[in-house]
C-alpha positions in Angstrom: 47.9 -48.3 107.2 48.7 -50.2 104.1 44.7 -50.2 103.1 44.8 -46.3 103.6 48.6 -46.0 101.2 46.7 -48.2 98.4 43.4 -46.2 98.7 45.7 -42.5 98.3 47.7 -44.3 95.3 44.2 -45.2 93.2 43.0 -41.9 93.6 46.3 -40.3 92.8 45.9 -42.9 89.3 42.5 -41.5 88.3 43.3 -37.6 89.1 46.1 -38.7 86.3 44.1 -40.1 83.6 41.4 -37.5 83.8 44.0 -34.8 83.6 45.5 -36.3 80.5 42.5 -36.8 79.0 41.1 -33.2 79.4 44.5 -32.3 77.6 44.0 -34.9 74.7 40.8 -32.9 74.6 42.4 -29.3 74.4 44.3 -30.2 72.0 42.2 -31.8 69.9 39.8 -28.3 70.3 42.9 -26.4 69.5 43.6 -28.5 66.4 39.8 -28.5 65.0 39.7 -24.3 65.3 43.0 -24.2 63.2 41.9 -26.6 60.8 38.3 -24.3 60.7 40.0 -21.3 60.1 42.3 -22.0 57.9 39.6 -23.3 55.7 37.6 -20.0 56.4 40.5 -18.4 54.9 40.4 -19.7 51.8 37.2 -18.8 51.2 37.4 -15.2 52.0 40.9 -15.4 50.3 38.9 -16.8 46.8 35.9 -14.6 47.5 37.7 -11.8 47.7 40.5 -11.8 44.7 43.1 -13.6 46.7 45.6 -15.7 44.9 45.9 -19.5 45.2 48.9 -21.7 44.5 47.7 -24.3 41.6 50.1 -26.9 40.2 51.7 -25.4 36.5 49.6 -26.3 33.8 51.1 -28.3 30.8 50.6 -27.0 27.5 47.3 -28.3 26.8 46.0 -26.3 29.3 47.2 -22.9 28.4 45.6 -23.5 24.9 42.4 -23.9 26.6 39.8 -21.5 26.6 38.2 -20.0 29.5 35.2 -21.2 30.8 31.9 -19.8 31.4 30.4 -20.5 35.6 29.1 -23.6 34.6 32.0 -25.3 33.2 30.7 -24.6 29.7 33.5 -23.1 26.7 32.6 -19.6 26.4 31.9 -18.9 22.2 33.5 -17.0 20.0 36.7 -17.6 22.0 39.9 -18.4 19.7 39.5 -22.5 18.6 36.2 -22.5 19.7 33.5 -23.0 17.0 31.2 -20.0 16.2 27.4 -20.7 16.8 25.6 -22.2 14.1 23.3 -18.9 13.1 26.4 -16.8 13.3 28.1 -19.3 10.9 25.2 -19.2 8.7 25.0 -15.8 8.5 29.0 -15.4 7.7 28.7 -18.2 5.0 25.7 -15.9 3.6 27.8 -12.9 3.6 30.9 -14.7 1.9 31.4 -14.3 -1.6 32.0 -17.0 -3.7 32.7 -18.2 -7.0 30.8 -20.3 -9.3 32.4 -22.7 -11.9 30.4 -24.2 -14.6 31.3 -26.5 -17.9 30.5 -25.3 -21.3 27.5 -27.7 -21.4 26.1 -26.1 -17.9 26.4 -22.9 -19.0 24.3 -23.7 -22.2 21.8 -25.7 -20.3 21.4 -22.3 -17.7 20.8 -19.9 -20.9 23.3 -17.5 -18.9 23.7 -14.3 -21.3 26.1 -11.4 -20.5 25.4 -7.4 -20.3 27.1 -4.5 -20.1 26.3 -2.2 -17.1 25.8 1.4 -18.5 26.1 4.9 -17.5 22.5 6.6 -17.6 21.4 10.2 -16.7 19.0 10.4 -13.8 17.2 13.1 -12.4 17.0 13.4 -8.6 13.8 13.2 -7.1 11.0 12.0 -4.9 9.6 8.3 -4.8 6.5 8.0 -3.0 3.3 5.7 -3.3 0.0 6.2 -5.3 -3.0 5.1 -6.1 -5.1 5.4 -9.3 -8.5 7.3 -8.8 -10.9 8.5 -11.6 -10.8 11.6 -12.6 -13.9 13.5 -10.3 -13.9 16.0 -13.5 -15.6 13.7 -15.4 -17.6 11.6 -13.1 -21.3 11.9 -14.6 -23.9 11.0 -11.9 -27.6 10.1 -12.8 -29.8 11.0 -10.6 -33.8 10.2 -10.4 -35.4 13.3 -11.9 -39.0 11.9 -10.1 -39.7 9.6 -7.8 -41.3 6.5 -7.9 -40.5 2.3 -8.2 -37.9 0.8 -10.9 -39.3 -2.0 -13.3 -36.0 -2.2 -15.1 -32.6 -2.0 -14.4 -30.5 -2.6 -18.3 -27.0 -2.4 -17.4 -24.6 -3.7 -15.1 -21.8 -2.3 -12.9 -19.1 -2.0 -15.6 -20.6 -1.6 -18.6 -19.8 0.9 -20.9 -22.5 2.9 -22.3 -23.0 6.0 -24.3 -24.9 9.3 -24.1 -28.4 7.9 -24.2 -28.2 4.7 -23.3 -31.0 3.7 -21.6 -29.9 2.5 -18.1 -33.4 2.2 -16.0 -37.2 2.4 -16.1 -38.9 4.0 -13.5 -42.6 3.5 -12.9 -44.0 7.7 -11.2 -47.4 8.1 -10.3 -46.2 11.5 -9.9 -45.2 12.0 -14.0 -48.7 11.1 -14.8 -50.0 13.8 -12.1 -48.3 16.4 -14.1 -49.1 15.4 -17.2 -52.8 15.4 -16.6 -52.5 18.6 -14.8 -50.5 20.2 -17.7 -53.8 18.2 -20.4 -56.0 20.5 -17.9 -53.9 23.8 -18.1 -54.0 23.4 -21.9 -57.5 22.3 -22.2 -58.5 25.8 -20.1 -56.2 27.7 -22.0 -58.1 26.9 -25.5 -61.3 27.8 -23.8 -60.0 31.2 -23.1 -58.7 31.8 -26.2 -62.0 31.4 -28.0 -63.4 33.2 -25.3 -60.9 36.2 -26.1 -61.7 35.7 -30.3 -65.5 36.2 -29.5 -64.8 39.2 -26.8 -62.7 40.9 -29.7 -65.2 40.3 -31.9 -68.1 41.7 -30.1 -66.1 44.2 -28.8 -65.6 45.6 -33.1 -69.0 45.4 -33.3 -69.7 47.7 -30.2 -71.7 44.5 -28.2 -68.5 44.8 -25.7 -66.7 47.3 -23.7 -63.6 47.8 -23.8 -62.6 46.5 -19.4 -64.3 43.1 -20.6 -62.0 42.8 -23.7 -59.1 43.5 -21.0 -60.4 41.3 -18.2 -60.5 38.3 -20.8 -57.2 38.9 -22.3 -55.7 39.4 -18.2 -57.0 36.0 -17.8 -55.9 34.2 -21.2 -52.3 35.6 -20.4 -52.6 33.5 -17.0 -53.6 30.6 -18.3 -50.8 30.9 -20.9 -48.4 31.3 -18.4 -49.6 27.8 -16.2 -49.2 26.2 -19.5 -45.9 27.1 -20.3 -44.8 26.3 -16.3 -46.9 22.8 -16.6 -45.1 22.1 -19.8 -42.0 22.8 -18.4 -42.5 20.9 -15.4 -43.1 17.6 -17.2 -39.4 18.4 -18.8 -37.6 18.7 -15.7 -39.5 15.4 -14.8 -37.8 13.7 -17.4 -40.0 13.8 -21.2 -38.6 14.9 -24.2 -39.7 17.7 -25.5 -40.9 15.6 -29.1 -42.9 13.5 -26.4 -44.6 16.7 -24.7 -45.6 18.1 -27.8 -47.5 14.7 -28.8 -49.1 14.7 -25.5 -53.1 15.3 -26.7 -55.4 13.5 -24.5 -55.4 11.1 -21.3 -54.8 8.1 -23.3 -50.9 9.8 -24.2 -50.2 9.8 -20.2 -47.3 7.5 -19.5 -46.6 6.5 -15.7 -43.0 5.1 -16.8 -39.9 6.7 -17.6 -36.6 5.3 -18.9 -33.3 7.2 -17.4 -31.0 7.7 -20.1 -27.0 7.7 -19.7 -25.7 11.5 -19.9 -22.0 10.8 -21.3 -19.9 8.0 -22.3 -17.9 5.9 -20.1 -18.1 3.3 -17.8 -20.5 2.5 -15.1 -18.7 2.8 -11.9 -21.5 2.8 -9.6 -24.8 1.5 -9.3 -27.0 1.6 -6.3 -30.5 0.4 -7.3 -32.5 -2.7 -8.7 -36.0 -3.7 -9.8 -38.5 -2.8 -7.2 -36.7 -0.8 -5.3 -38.8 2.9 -4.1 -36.7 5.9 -4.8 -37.0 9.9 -4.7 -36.6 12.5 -6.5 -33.1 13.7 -6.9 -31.4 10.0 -5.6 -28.2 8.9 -7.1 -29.1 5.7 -9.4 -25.2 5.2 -11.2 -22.3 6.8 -11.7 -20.8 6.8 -15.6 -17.2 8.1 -15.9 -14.8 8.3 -18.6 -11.4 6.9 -18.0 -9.9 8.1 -21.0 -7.8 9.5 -17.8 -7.6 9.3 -14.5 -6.0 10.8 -11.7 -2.8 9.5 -9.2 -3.4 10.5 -5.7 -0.4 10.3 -3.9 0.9 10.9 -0.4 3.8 14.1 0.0 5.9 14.1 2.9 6.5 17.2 4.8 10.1 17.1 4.0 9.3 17.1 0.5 6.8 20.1 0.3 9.8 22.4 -0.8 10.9 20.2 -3.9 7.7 19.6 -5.4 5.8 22.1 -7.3 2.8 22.5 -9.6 3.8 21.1 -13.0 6.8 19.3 -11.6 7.1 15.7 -14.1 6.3 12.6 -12.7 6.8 9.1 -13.9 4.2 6.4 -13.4 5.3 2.7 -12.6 2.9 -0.2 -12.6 3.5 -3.1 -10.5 1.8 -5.6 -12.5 3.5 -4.2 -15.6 7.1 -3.2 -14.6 8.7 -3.2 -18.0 6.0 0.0 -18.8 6.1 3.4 -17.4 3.8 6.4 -17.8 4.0 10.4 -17.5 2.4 13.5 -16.3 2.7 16.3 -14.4 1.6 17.4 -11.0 -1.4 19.0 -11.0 -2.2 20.0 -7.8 -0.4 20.0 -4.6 -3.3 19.9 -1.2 -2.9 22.9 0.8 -3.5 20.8 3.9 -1.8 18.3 6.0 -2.9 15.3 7.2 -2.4 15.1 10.9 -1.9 11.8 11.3 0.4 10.9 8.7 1.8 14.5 8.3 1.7 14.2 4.4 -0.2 16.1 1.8 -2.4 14.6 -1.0 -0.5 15.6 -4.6 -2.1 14.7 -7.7 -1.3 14.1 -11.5 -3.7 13.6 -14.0 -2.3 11.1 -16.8 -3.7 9.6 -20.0 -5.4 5.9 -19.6 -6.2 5.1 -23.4 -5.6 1.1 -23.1 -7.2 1.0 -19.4 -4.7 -0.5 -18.3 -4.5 2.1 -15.1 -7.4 0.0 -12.8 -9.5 2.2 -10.4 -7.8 1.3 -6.9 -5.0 0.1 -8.8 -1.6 0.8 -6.5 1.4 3.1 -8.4 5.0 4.1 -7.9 5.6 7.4 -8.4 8.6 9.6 -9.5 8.6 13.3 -9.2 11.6 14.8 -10.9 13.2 17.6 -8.4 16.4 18.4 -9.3 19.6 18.3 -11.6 20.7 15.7 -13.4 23.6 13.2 -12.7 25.0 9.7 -14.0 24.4 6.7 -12.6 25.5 2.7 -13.0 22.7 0.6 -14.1 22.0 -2.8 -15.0 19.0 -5.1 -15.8 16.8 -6.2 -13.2 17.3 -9.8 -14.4 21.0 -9.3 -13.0 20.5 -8.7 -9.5 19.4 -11.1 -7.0 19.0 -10.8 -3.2 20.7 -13.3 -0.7 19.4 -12.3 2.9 19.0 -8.8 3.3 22.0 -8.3 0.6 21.5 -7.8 -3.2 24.3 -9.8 -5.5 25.4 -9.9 -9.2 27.3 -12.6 -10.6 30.6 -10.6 -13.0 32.2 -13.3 -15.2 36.0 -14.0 -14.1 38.4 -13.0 -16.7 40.2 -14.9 -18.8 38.1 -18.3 -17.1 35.4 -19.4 -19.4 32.9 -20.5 -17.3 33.5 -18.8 -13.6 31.6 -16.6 -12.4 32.3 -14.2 -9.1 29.8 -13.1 -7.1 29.8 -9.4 -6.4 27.6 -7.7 -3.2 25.9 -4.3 -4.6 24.3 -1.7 -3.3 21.0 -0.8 -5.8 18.3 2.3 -5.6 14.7 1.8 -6.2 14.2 0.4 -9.8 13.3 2.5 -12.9 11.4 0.3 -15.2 13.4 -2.7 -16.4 16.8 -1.0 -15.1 17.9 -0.9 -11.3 20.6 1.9 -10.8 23.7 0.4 -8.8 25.1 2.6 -5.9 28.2 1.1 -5.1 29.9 -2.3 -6.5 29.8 -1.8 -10.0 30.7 1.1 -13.0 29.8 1.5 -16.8 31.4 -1.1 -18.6 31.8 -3.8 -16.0 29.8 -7.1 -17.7 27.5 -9.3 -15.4 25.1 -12.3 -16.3 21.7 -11.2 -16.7 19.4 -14.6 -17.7 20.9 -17.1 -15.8 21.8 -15.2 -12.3 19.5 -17.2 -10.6 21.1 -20.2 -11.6 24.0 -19.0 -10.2 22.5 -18.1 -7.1 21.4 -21.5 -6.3 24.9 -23.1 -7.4 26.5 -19.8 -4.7 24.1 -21.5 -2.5 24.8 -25.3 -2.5 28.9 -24.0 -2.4 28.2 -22.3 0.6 26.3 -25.2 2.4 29.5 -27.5 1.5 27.1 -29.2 -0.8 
């Protein structure tokens, strides 16, 4: 009996420890799934807006800027330094000011102007470009066909009416010269044929229908003369030369192709041994004593511009010099491409110094006059995509501001000033770029 009591008691002992360990269990389950979800729940709570408790922040930290995601200080926040090509820029948009000792500004040759009031005409600004006048293009054509020997000029020479430019060998001249020796040769036949016919004719040896017959047929041969003679003009020969034309051994087979006009060569498409026709184009001469601007007219513009309207002419390669006309002709048709019309001024070109090709500003006067602020070019320089002048500080010998401007297109050696200056004000003319380097190395910290 006492085996079975000890044999109930062990088994009562293990039902014990296995029930408390499936509690331990439990509640070690219980205390995972709280610990799980309460983690959960901060997620969702940060995800979704909610608000968590942080420890107060000492003053440092409420200076600090925020962040961007990746820990990184977000720019232009307050304290924060600005990015280096927006700091450039600002430092090229600040003004500054420039001071110089006596001796510096002697060494810079800095000299002061005035601005001053001007009148100025409202108008049109648009490109050009320097064409010859087609009015007085000459070209030289091959009266007859045949090979050049000779070519004597070159492609810009200047020449005058009857210069000789080429030789032209032409079997065909010496065909018609020795059918025009032939025309004349039968026409002298006839003639003393029509002498003896009158004759016998007076003496009664000759009717009267064979005196008519020969004259019929000395009138004909009169008339292939004069077309043979003419022929050999239109070919070329001077008259002098046709009239000394007696026998074969006149016959030339070469011709020299005089220039019809003065001017300039501006074309020239043939050399020695090169076949041509009749009628080909060997040169061009023109005179340039003018030549026309061809510009390009926006539509916008078509109702401002008129025949006769004045125009000024400015040279890139020679600023400081203008020159003046007036339109001429406006083109009744519109490019549809660039949706402009072709306008064109003929102006004077005695110097030459308007090139063929050459490109041109210009000015077309539209409207009423009005004052404007200008200074000399020399006084305005450009510092990114602003344009500066440098106004000397009053009362301090030697300082210099630097004022931003607003300019219009230049006129000659003057560029009108918008906005930032009026008549009166001075500014440093020779010199300013000086200044602009010393505004330069200032603003660099240099």
């Amino acid at each position: 009996m006492e085996g079975d009591d000890d044999v109930i008691d062990d088994h009562s002992a293990r039902g014990r420890r296995g029930r408390i360990r499936r509690s331990v269990g439990l509640a070690a389950g219980a205390v995972a799934l709280l610990i799980v979800g309460a983690v959960g729940g901060v997620v969702w709570s940060e995800r979704h807006g909610g608000v968590r408790a942080r420890p107060a922040a000492d003053s440092r930290d409420a200076q600090t800027p925020a962040a961007s995601p990746d820990n990184r200080p977000m720019p232009g926040m307050p304290g924060m330094p600005a990015p280096s090509g927006q700091a450039a820029a600002d430092k090229t948009d600040e003004a500054v000011e420039v001071s110089l000792t006596p001796e510096a500004v002697e060494r810079a040759g800095i000299k002061i102007a005035e601005a001053k009031a001007e009148s100025s005409v409202s108008g049109v600004t648009v490109p050009g470009t320097v064409m010859s006048n087609a009015y007085r293009d000459t070209k030289v054509n091959a009266l007859v066909g045949g090979i050049v020997r000779q070519v004597m000029v070159e492609l810009g020479a200047e020449v005058h009416r009857g210069t000789p430019l080429a030789v032209i060998f032409s079997s065909e001249l010496a065909d018609a010269q020795m059918k025009y020796l032939s025309m004349r040769a039968m026409l002298e036949a006839d003639h003393q044929k029509l002498e003896r016919t009158q004759k016998l004719v007076a003496l009664g040896s000759a009717s009267r229908q064979e005196l008519e017959e020969v004259t019929a047929v000395h009138t004909g041969h009169e008339t292939e003369v004069a077309a043979a003679r003419q022929r050999l003009l239109l070919l070329g020969l001077s008259s002098e030369r046709v009239a000394s034309l007696e026998g074969a051994s006149h016959v030339v087979s070469e011709i020299t192709v005089m220039s019809p006009a003065d001017g300039l060569v501006i074309a020239r498409s043939v050399n020695p041994g090169q076949v041509i026709n009749a009628g080909q184009e060997l040169f061009v001469v023109t005179d340039l004593s003018t030549v026309w601007i061809i510009g390009d007219l926006y539509e916008r513009d078509f109702s401002r511009v008129r025949v006769g309207s004045p125009v000024t002419i400015t040279l890139p390669s020679m600023p400081d010099r203008s020159v003046t006309g007036r339109v001429a002709y406006i083109d009744p048709r519109v490019d549809p491409a660039t949706r402009t019309a072709k306008v064109r001024v003929e102006v004077p070109n005695r110097g030459g110094d308007l090139r063929l090709g050459m490109f041109v500003t210009m000015s077309i006067r539209t409207g009423t006059t009005e004052r404007i602020t200008v200074v000399p070019r020399a006084a305005v320089q450009t510092i990114g995509d602003r344009s500066v002048v440098y106004v000397p500080a009053e009362g301090e010998e030697g300082k210099f501001v630097e004022r931003a401007v607003k300019v219009g297109p230049p006129a000659g050696e003057f560029v009108p000033i918008l906005n930032g200056l009026k008549p009166g004000d001075k500014v440093v003319t020779d010199g300013s770029f000086y200044l602009r380097a010393e505004a330069a190395r200032t603003r660099s910290g240099g």
